[in-house]
Backbone as CSV, one residue per row, in Angstrom:
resi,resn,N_x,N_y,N_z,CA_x,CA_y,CA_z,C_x,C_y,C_z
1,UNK,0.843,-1.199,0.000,0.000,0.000,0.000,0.876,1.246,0.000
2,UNK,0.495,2.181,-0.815,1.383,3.077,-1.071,0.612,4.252,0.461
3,UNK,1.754,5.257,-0.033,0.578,6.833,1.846,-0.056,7.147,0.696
4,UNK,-1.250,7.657,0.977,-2.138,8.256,0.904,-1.581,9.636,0.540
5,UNK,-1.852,10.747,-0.526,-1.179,12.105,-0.603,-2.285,13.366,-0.217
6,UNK,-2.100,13.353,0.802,-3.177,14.126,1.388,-3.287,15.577,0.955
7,UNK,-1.983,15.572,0.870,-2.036,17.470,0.075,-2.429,17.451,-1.184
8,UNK,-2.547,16.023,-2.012,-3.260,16.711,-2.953,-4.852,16.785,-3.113
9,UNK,-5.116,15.662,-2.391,-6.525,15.675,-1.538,-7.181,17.034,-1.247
10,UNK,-6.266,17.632,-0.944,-6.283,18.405,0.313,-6.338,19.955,-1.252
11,UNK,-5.602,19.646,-2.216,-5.314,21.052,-2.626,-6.342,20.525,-4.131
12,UNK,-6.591,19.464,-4.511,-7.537,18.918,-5.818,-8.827,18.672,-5.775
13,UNK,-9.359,18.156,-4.283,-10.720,17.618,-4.152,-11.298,18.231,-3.245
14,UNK,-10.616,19.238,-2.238,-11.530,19.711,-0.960,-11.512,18.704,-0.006
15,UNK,-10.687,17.743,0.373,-10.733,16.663,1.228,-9.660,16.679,1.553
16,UNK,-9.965,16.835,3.292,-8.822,18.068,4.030,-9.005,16.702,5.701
17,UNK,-8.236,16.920,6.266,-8.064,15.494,7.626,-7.546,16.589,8.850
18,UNK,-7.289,18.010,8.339,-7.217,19.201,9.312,-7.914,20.188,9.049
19,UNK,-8.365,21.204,10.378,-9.469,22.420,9.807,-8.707,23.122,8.327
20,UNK,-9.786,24.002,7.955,-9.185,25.032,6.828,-8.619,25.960,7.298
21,UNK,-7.509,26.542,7.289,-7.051,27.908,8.163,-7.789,28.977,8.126
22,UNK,-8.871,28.981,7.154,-9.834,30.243,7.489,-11.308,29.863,7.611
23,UNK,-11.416,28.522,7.994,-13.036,27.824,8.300,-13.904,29.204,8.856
24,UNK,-15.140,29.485,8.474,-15.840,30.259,8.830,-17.108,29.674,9.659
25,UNK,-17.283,28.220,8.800,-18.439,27.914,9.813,-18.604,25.747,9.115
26,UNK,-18.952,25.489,10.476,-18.709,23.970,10.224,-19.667,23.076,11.041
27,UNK,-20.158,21.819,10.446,-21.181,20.773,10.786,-20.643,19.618,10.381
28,UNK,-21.165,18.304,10.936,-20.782,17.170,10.449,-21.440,16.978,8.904
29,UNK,-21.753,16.106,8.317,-22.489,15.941,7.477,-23.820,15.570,7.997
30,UNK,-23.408,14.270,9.304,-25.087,13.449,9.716,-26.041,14.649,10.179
31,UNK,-25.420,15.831,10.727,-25.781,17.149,11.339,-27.021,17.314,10.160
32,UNK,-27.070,16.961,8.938,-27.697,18.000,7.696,-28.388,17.025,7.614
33,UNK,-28.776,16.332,7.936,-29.953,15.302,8.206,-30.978,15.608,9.358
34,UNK,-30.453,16.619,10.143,-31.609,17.161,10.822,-32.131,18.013,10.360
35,UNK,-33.105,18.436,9.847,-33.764,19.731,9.161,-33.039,21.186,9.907
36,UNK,-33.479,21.048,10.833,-32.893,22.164,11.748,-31.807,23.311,11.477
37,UNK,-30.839,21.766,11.431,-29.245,22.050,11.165,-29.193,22.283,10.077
38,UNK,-29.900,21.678,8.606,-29.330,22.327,7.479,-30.701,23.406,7.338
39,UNK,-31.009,23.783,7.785,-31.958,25.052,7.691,-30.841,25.837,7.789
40,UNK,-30.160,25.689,8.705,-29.002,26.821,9.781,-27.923,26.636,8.759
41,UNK,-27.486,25.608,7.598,-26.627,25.435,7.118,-26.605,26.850,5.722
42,UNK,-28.092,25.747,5.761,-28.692,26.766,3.927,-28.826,28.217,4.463
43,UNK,-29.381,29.030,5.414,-29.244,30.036,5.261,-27.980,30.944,5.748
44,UNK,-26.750,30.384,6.102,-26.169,30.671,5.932,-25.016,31.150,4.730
45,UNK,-24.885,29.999,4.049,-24.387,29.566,2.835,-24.993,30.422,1.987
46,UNK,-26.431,30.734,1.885,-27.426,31.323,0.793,-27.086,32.940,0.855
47,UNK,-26.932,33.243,2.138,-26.439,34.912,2.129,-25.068,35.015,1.966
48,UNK,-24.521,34.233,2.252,-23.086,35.012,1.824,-22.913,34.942,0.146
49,UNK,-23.914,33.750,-0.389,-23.877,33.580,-1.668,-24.170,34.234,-3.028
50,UNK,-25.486,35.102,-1.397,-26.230,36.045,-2.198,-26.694,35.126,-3.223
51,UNK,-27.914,34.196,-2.631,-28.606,33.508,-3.410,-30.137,33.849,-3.302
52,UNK,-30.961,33.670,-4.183,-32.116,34.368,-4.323,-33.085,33.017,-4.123
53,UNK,-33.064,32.212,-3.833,-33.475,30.842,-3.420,-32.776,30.053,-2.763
54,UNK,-33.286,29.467,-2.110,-32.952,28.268,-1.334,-31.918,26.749,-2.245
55,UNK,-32.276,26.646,-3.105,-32.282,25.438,-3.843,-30.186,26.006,-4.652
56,UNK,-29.803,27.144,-4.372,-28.793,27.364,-5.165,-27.716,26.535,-3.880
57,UNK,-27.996,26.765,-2.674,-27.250,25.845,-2.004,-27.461,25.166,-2.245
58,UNK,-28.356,23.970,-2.692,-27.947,22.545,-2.895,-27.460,22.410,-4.380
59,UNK,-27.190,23.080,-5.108,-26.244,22.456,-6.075,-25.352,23.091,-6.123
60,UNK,-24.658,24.046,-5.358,-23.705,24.423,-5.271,-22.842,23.220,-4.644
61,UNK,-23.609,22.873,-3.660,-23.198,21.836,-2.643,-22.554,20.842,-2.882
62,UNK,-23.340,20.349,-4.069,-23.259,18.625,-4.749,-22.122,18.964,-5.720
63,UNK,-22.181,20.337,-5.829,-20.854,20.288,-7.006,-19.610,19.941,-6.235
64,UNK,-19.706,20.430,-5.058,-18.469,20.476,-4.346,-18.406,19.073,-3.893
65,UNK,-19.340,18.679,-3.899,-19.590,16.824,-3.108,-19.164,15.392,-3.838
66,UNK,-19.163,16.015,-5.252,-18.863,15.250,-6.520,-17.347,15.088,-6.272
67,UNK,-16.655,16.289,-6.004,-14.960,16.786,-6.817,-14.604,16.022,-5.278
68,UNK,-15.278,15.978,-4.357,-15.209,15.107,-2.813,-14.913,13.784,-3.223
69,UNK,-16.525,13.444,-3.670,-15.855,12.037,-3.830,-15.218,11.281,-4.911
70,UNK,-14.670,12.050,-5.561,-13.792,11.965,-6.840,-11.913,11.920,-5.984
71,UNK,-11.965,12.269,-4.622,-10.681,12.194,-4.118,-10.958,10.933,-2.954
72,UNK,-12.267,10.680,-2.622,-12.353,9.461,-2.124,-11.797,8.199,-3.166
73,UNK,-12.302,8.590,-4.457,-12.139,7.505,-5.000,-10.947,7.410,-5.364
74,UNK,-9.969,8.500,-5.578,-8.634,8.219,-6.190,-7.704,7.375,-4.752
75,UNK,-8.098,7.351,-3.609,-7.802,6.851,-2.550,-7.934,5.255,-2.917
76,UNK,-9.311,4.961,-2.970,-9.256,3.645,-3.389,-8.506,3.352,-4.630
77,UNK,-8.342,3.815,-5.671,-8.007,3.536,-6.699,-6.692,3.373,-6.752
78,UNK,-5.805,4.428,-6.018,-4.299,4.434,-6.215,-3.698,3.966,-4.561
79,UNK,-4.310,3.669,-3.580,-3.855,3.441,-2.415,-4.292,1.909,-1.583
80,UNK,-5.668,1.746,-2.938,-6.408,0.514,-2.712,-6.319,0.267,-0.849
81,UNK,-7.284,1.821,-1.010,-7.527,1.801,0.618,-8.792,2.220,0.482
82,UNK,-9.984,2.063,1.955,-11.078,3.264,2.344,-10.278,3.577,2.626
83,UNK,-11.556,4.913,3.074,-11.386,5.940,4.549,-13.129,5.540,4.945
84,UNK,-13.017,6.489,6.222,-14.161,6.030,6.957,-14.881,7.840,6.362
85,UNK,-15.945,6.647,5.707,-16.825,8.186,5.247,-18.145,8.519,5.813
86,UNK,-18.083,7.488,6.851,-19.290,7.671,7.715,-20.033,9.146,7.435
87,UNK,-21.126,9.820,7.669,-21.530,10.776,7.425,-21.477,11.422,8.971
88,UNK,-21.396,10.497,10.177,-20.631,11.338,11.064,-19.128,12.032,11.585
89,UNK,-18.183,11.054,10.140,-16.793,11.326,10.475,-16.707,12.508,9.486
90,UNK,-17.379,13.090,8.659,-16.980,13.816,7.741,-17.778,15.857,8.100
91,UNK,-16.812,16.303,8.229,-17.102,17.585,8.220,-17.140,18.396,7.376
92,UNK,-18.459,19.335,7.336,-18.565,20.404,5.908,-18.055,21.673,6.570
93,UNK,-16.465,22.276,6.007,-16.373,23.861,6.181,-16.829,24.412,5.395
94,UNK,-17.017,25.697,5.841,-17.049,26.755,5.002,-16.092,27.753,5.180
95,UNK,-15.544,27.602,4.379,-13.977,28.618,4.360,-13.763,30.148,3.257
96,UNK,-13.276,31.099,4.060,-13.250,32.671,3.016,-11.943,32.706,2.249
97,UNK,-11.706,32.594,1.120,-10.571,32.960,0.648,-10.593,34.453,0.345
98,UNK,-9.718,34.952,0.684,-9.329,36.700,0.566,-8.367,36.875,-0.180
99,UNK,-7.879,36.273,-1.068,-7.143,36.814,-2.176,-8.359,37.042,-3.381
100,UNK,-9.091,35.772,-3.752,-10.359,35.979,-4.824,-11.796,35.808,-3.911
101,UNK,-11.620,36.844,-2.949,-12.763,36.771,-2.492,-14.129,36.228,-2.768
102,UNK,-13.850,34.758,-2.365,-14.742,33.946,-1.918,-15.104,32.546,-1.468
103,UNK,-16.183,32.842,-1.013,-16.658,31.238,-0.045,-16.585,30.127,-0.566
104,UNK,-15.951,29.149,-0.207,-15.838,27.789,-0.268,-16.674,26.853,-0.088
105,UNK,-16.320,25.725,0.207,-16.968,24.618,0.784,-15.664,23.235,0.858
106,UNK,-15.094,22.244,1.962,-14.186,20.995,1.809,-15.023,20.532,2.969
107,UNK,-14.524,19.674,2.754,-14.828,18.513,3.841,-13.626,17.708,4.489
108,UNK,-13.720,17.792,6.180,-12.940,17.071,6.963,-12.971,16.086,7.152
109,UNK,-12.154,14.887,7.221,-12.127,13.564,7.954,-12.097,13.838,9.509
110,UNK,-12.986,13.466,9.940,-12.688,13.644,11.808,-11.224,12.607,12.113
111,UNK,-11.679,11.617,11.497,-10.924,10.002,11.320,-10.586,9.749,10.084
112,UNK,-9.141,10.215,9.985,-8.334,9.741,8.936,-7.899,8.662,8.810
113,UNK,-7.865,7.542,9.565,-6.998,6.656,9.615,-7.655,5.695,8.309
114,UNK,-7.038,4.941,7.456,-7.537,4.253,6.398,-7.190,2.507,6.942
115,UNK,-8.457,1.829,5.678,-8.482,0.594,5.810,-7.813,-0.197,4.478
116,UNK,-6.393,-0.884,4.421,-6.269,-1.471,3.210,-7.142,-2.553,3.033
117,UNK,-6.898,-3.373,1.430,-7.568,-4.197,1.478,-6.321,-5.008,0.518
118,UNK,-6.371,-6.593,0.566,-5.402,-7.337,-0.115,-5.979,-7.014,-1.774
119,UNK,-5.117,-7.207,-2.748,-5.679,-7.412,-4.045,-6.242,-8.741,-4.184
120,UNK,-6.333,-9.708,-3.848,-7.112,-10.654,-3.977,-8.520,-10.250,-3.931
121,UNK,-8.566,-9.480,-2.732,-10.288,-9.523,-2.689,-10.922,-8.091,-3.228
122,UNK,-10.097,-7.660,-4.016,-9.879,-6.358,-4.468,-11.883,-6.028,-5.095
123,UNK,-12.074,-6.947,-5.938,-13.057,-7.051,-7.179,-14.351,-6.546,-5.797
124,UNK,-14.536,-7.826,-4.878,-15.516,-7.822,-3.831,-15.767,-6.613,-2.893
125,UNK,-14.583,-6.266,-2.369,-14.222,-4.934,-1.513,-14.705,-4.200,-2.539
126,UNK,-14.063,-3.412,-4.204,-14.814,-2.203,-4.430,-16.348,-2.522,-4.634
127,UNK,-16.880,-3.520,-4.964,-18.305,-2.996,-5.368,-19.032,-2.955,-4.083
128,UNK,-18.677,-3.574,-2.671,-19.146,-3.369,-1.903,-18.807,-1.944,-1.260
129,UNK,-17.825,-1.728,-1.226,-17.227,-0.159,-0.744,-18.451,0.504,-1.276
130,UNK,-18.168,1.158,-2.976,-18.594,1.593,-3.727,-20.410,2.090,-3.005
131,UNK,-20.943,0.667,-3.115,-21.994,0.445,-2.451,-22.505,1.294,-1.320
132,UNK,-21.164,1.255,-0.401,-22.080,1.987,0.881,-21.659,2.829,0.806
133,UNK,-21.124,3.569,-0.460,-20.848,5.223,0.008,-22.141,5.595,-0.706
134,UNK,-22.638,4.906,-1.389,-24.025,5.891,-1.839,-25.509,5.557,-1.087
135,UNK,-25.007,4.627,-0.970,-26.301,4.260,0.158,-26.584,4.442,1.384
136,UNK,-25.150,5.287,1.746,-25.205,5.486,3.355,-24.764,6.732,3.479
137,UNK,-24.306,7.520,2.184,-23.705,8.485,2.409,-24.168,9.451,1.448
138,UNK,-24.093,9.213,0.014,-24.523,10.794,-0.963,-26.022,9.960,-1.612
139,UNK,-26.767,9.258,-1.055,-27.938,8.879,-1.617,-28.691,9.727,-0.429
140,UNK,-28.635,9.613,0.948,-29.297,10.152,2.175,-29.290,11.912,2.012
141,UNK,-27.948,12.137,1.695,-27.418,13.991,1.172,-28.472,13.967,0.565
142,UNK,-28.836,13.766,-0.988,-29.287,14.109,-2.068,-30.926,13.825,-1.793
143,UNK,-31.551,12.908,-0.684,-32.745,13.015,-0.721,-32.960,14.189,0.778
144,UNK,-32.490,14.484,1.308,-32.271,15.259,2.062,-31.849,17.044,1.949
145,UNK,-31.801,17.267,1.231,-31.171,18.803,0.492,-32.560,19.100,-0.777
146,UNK,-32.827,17.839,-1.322,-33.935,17.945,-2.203,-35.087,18.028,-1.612
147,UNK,-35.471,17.473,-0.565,-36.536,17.714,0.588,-36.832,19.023,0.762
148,UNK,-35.891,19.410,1.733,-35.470,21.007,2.096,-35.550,22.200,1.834
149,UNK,-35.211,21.858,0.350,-34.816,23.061,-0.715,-36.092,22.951,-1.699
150,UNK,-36.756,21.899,-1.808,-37.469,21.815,-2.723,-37.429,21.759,-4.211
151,UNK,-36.268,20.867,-4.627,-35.567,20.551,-6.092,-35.587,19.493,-6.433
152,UNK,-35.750,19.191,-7.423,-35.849,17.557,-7.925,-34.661,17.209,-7.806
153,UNK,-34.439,15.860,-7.167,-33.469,15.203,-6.491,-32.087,14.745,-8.127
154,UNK,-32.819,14.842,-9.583,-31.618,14.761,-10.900,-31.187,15.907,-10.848
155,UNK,-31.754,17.088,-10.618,-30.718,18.312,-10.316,-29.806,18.108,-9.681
156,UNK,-29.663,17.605,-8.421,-28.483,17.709,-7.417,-27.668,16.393,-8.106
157,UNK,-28.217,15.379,-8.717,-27.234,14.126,-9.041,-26.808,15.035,-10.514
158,UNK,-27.094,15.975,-11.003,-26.694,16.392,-12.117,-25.658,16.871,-12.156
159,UNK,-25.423,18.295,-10.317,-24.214,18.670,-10.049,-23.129,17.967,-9.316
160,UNK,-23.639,16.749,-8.967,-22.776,15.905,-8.458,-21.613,15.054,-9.156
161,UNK,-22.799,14.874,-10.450,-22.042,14.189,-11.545,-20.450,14.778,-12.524
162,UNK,-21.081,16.156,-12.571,-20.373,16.895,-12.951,-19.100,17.119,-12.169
163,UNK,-19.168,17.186,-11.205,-17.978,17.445,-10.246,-17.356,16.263,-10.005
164,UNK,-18.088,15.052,-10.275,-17.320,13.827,-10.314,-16.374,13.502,-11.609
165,UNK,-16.898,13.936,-12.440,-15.944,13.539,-14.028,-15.354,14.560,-13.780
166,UNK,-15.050,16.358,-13.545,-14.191,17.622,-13.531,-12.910,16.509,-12.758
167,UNK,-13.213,15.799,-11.601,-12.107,15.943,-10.545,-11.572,14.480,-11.278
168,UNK,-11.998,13.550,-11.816,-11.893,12.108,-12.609,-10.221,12.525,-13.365
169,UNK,-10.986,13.924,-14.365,-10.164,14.762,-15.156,-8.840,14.983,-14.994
170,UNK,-9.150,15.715,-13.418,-7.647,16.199,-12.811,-6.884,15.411,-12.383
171,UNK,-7.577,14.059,-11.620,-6.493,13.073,-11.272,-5.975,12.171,-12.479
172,UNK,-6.756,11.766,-13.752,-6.259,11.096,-14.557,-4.728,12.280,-14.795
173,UNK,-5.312,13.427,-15.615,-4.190,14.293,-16.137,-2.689,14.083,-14.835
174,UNK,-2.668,14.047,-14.084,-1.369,13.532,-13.209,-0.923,12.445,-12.777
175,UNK,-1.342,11.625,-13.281,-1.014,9.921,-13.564,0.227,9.697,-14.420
176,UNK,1.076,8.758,-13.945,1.775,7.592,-15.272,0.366,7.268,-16.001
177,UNK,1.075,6.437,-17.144,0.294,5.483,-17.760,-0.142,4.612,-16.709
178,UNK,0.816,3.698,-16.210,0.888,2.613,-15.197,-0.415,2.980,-14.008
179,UNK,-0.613,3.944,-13.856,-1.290,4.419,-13.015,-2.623,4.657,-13.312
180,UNK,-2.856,5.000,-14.650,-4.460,5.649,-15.405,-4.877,4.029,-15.046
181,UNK,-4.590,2.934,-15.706,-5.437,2.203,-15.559,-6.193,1.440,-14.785
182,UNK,-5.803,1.563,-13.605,-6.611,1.320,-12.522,-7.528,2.009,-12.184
183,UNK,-7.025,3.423,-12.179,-7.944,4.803,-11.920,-8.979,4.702,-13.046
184,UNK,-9.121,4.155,-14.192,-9.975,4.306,-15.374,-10.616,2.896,-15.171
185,UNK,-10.273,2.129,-14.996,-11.235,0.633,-14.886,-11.953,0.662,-13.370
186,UNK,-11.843,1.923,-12.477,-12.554,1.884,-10.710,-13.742,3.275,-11.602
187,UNK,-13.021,3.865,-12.351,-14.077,4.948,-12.868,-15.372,4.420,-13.877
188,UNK,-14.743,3.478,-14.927,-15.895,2.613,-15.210,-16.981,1.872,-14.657
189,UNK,-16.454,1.259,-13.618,-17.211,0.100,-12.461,-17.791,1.654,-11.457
190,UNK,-17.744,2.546,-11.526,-18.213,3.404,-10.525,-19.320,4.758,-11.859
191,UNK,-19.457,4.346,-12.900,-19.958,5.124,-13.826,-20.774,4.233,-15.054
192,UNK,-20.957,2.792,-14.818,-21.341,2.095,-15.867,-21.586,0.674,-15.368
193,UNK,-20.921,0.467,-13.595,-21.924,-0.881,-13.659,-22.594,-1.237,-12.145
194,UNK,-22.149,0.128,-10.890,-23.139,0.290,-9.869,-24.819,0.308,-10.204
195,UNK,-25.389,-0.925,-10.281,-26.550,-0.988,-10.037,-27.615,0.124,-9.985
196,UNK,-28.630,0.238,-10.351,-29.702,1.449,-10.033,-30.188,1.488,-9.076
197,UNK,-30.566,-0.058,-8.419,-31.251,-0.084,-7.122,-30.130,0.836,-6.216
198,UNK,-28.899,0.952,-6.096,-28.119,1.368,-5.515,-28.648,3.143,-4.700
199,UNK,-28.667,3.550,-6.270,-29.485,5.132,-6.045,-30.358,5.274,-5.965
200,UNK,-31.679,3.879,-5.578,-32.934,4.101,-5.942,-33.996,5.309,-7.026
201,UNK,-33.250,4.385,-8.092,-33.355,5.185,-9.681,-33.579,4.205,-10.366
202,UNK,-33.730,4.176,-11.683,-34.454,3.792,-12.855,-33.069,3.180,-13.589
203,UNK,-31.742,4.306,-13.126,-30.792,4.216,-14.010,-29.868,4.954,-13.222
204,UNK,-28.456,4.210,-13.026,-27.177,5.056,-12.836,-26.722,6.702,-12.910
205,UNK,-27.198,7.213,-12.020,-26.958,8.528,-12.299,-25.923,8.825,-13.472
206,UNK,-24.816,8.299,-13.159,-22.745,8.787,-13.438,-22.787,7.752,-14.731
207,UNK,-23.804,7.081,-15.300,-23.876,6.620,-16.760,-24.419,7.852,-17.404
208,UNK,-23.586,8.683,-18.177,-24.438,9.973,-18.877,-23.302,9.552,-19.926
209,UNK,-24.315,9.944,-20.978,-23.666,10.552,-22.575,-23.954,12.360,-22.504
210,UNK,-22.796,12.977,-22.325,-22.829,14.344,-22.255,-22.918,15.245,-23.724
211,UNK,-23.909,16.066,-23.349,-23.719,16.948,-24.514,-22.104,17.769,-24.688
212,UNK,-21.578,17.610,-25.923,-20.461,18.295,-26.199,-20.579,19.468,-26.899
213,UNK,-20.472,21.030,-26.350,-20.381,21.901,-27.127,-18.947,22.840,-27.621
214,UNK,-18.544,24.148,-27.963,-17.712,24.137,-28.977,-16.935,25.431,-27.591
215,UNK,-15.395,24.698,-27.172,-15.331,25.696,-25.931,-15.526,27.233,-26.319
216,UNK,-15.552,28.034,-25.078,-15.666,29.561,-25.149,-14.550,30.297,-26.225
217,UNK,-13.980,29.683,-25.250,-12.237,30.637,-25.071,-11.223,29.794,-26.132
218,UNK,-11.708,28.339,-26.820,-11.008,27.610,-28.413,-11.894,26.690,-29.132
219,UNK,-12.086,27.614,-30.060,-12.881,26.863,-31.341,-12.267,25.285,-31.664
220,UNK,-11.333,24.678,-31.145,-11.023,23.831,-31.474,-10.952,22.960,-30.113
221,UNK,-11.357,23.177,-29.146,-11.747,22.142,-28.059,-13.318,22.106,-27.586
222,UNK,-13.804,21.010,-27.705,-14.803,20.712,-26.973,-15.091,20.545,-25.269
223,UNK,-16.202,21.049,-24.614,-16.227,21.179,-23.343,-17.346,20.226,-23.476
224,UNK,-17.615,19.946,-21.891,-19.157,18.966,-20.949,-20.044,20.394,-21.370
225,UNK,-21.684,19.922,-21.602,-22.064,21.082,-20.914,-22.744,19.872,-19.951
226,UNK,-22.967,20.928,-19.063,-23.434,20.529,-17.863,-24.853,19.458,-17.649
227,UNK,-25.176,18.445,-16.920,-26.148,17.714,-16.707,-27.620,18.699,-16.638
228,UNK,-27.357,19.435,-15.240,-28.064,20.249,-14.835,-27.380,21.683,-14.264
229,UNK,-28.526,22.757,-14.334,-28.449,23.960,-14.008,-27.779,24.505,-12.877
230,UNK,-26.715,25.283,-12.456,-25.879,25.233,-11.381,-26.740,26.614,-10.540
231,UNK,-27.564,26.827,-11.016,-28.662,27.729,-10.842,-27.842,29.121,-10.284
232,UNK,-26.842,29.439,-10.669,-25.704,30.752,-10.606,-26.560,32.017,-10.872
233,UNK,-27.334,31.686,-12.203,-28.405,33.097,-12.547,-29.398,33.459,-11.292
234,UNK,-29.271,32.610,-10.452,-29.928,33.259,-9.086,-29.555,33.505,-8.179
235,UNK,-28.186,34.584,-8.182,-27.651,34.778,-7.209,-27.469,36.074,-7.513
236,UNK,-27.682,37.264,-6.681,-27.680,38.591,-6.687,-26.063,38.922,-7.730
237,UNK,-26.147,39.903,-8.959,-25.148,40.223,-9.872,-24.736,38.959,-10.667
238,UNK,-25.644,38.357,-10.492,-25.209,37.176,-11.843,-25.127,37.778,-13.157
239,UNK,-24.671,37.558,-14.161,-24.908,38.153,-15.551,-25.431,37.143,-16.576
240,UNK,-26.345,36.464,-16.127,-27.205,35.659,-16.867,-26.520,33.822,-16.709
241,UNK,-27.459,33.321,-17.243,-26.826,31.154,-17.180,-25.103,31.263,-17.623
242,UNK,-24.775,30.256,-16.956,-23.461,29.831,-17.279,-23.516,29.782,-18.727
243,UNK,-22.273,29.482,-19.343,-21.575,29.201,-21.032,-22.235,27.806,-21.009
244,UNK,-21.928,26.927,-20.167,-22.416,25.375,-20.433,-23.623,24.908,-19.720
245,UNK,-24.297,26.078,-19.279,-25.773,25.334,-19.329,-26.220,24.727,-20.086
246,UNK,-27.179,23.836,-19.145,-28.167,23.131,-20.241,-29.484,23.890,-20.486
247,UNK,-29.598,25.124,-19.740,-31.268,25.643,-19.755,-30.703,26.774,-20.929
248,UNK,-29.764,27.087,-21.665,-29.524,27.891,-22.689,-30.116,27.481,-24.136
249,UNK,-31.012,28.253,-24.298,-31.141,27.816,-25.993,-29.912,28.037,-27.013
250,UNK,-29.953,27.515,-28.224,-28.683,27.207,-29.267,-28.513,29.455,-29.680
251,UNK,-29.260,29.532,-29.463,-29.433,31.261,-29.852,-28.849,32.098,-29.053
252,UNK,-28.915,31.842,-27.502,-28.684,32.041,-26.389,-26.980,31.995,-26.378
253,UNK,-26.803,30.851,-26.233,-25.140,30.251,-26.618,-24.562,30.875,-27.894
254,UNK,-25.053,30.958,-28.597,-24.522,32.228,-29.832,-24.306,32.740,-29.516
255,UNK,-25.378,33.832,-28.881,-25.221,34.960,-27.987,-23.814,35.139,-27.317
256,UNK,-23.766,34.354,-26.404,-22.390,34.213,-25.102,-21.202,34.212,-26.228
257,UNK,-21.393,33.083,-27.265,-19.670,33.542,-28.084,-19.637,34.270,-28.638
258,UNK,-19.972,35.438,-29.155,-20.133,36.381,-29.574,-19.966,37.386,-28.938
259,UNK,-20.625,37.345,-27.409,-20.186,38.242,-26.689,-18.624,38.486,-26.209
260,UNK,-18.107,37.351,-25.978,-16.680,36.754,-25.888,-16.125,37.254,-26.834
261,UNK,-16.388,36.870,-28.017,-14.948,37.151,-29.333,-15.053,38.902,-29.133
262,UNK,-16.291,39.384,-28.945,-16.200,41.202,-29.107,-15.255,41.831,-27.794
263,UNK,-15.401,41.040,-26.957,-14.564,41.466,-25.503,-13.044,41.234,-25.919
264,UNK,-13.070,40.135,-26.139,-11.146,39.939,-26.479,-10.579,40.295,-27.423
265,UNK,-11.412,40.991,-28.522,-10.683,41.568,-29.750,-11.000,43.264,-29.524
266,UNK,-11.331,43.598,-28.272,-11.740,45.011,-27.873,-9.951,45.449,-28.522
C-alpha cells in the first residue's frame, strides 16, 4: 500500500483530515440530516452567496460533493484503501478565501486513519465499498437537500455528476500510464456498472452521454455542458446562465460567443 497524498486531496478535491485555516463555519455531514441544522446550514451559505433561493445551495453543494468524492475515490483507486466516510466522520467547512474573495466549501475527515484491502479480494471490496458510500452516504445527502430546498433530487445528481468527471479529469491528467489504468477501470465500475437499485433510480446517475459543445475561449476544443443547471443566474449580480448550461437555448449560446470574441478583440 502506497501513503495516501493528502495534500493533494487536500489542494484537488476539498478533502482536508485538518481544519481550513480560514473555516468560517462547520457541521458534520449526519448534522444535515436534521432539518434544523441544514436550515441553519442553507441560510447561511445562501447569504453570503447572495442567493435568491434556497435550492442554489444545494447544487452548489453537490458540485463540491462530486470533486469530494472523486478524491475518495482516487484513494481507493491508487492506495487501494477506504477511509471512513461515515456521514458522522466527515465535516462540511465553510472557508473565506481573501485573495479571490470567496466562499468555499471541503470537507474534513474527523478520522483519517484508512483501511487497506489485499488485491485478492480487491473485485468484492470495491463494489461493496462503492456500495455503501451511496447508500449510506450521498444517496441520504441528495434526498435530504432535495426535501429542504425543494428541487428535484436529478438536479443535485446532475451537479454531483459533474464534479465527479471535472475531478476524474484532474487526477487522470497527473497519472503515469501505469497508473491511469486502474484509476480508469474503478471509474468505469463506478460510472457504468453500480446498479440502479443502488441510487434508488431507474438508471445510474454517473452513466451519462454528455452533450459536447464548442469551448468559449477555443474553437477547437470541446467542453461537458453541464447535466443540470448550477442555478448561478440566481444569485444577486449574476450576468445571466453559465456558457455550459443546459437551460440555454442554441441562440442564447450564440449569444455568449459572440459576446466573448467582441470582448477579447476590444
Amino acid at each position: 500500500m502506497t501513503k495516501v497524498d493528502y495534500s493533494l486531496l487536500e489542494e484537488a478535491f476539498y478533502l482536508r483530515i485538518t481544519d481550513h485555516p480560514h473555516k468560517v463555519f462547520a457541521l458534520s455531514l449526519r448534522e444535515l440530516q436534521d432539518g434544523t441544522r441544514l436550515d441553519e446550514f442553507i441560510e447561511y451559505y445562501g447569504t453570503i452567496q447572495k442567493a435568491t433561493t434556497r435550492q442554489v445551495v444545494s447544487t452548489y453543494f453537490f458540485k463540491f460533493y462530486g470533486w469530494f468524492f472523486s478524491g475518495v475515490q482516487s484513494v481507493m483507486s491508487l492506495n487501494h484503501s477506504e477511509l471512513q466516510i461515515e456521514l458522522d466522520n466527515i465535516e462540511l467547512q465553510v472557508f473565506y478565501n481573501k485573495e479571490y474573495d470567496y466562499y468555499g466549501l471541503c470537507f474534513k475527515l474527523m478520522d483519517a486513519s484508512e483501511r487497506s484491502v489485499s488485491k485478492g479480494d480487491r473485485e468484492k471490496w470495491r463494489s461493496q465499498y462503492q456500495a455503501s458510500i451511496f447508500t449510506k452516504n450521498v444517496v441520504p445527502l441528495i434526498e435530504c437537500f432535495a426535501k429542504q430546498t425543494n428541487i428535484r433530487e436529478r438536479e443535485l445528481w446532475g451537479q454531483f455528476v459533474i464534479g465527479v468527471y471535472y475531478g476524474h479529469d484532474k487526477l487522470v491528467s497527473s497519472l503515469t500510464c501505469q497508473q491511469k489504468s486502474g484509476v480508469v477501470d474503478d471509474f468505469l465500475f463506478t460510472t457504468k456498472r453500480i446498479p440502479a437499485e443502488v441510487f434508488k433510480l431507474q438508471k445510474n446517475p454517473l452513466d451519462i452521454e454528455f452533450t459536447m459543445i464548442e469551448s468559449l475561449t477555443n474553437s477547437d476544443e470541446l467542453v461537458r455542458m453541464k447535466p443540470s443547471c448550477c442555478l448561478y443566474y440566481l444569485t444577486d449580480g449574476a450576468k445571466g446562465k453559465c456558457y455550459t448550461c443546459p437551460r440555454l437555448t442554441k441562440s442564447e449560446l450564440e449569444e455568449k460567443r459572440q459576446e466573448y470574441l467582441v470582448s477579447v478583440n476590444k
